[in-house]
Each structure stands twice: as structure tokens, then as C-alpha cells.
C-alpha positions in Angstrom: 65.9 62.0 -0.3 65.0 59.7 2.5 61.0 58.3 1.8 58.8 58.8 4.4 55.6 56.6 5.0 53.0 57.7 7.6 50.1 56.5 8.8 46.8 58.0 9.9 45.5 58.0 13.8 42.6 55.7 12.3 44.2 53.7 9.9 47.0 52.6 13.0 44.1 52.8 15.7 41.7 50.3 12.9 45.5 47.6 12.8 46.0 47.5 16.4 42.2 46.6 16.5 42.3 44.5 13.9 44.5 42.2 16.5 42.2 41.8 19.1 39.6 41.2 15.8 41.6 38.3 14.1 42.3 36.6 17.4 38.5 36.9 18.6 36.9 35.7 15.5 39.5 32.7 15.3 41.6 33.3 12.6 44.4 32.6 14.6 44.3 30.8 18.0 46.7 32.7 19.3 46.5 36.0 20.2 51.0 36.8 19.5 50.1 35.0 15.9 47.7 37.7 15.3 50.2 40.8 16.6 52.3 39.1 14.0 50.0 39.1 11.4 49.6 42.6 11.5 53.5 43.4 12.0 53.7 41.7 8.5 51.0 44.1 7.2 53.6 46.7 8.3 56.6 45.3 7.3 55.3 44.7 3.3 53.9 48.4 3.4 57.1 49.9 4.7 58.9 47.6 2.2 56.5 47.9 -0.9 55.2 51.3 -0.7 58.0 53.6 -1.5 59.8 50.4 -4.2 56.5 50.0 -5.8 57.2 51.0 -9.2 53.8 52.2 -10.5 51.4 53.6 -8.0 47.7 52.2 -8.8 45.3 55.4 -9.3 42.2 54.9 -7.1 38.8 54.2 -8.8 36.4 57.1 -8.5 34.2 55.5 -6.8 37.0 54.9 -3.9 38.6 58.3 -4.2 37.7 59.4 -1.0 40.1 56.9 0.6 43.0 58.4 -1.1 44.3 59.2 -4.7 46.4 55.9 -5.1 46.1 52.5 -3.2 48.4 49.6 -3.4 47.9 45.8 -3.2 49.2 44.0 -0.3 48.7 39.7 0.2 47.8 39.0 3.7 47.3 35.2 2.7 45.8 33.0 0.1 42.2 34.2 0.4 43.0 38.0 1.5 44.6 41.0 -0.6 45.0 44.0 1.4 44.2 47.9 -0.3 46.5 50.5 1.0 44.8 53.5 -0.2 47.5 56.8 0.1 48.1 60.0 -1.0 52.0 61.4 -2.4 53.6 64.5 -1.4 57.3 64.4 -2.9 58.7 61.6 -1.1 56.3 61.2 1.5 53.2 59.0 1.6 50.3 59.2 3.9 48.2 56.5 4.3 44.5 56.9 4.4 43.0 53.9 4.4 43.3 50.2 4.7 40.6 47.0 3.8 40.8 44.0 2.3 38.8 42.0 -0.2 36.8 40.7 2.5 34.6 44.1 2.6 32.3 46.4 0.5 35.3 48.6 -0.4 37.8 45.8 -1.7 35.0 44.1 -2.7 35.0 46.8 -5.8 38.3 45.1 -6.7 37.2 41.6 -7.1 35.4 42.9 -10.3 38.0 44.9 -11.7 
């Protein structure tokens, strides 16, 4: 059976922001490097997400965000959480941060 990943309105809304974010606050100084920044993002979700061999359970305190989450490197200094729920062979992503906020900041003491 064919896995099936989708994404939440907010969480897709929050990485087509997250774009117009990276360019403005000069992570990249151009605006097509941050589009591909984010298409990256993607691309490892699509490709690690359904191959990921053990699903992380969330930490309580996180739950809200979704019943498993998965690591993602965005660089050297940022790890993406992709926090999802399972259904069969589908996954629905809830949520997405990084180590750089109170949420993923949890992670940097685990």
C-alpha cells in the first residue's frame, strides 16, 4: 500500500511563510535560496517520513503537536521536529519547529 504524507493548512501556510522569514532576516540573501531551503524541508520529509524505521514517541509535554515527531537537519546549527500523527499508511503532519524555539528547545536537553 502506497504511503501517504499530508500536511496541515498551518503547518504548509507556517513553510511558505517561513520563505519570506529566512530571506527577510538574512539567512540567505537571496530570496530563490530561501524557496530552496524550504523545498529541501519537503523533499527530506517526503523521503524520511514513511522510510524512517522507528517513529520517535512525542514527549508529554509536546503531545499536543502530535503523537510522534521526527528529526530533520536543516543545516549545521538547525534540526527540524516534524511532529505527526499515523493512520495505517498515512501520516498527517501537525507541526513543525526547529531547535531554534521554545518547543525544540525541549530537545536540546533530552
Amino acid at each position: 500500500m502506497e504511503e501517504v504524507i499530508i500536511f496541515k493548512t498551518s503547518v504548509t501556510a507556517y513553510l511558505i511563510e517561513l520563505v519570506d522569514i529566512l530571506f527577510a532576516e538574512d539567512y540567505f540573501s537571496y530570496k530563490e535560496s530561501s524557496q530552496e531551503y524550504v523545498n529541501k524541508l519537503y523533499d527530506n520529509i517526503y523521503a524520511d517520513l514513511p522510510k524512517s524505521i522507528k517513529h520517535h514517541q512525542t514527549p508529554l509535554k509536546l503531545k499536543k503537536y502530535g503523537n510522534f515527531y521526527l528529526k530533520v537537519k536543516g543545516s549545521k546549527r538547525t534540526m527540524w521536529y516534524v511532529f505527526f500523527d499515523k493512520y495505517n499508511h498515512r501520516y498527517i503532519v501537525e507541526f513543525i519547529t526547529n531547535n531554534h524555539t521554545p518547543q525544540g528547545a525541549h530537545f536540546n536537553k533530552l
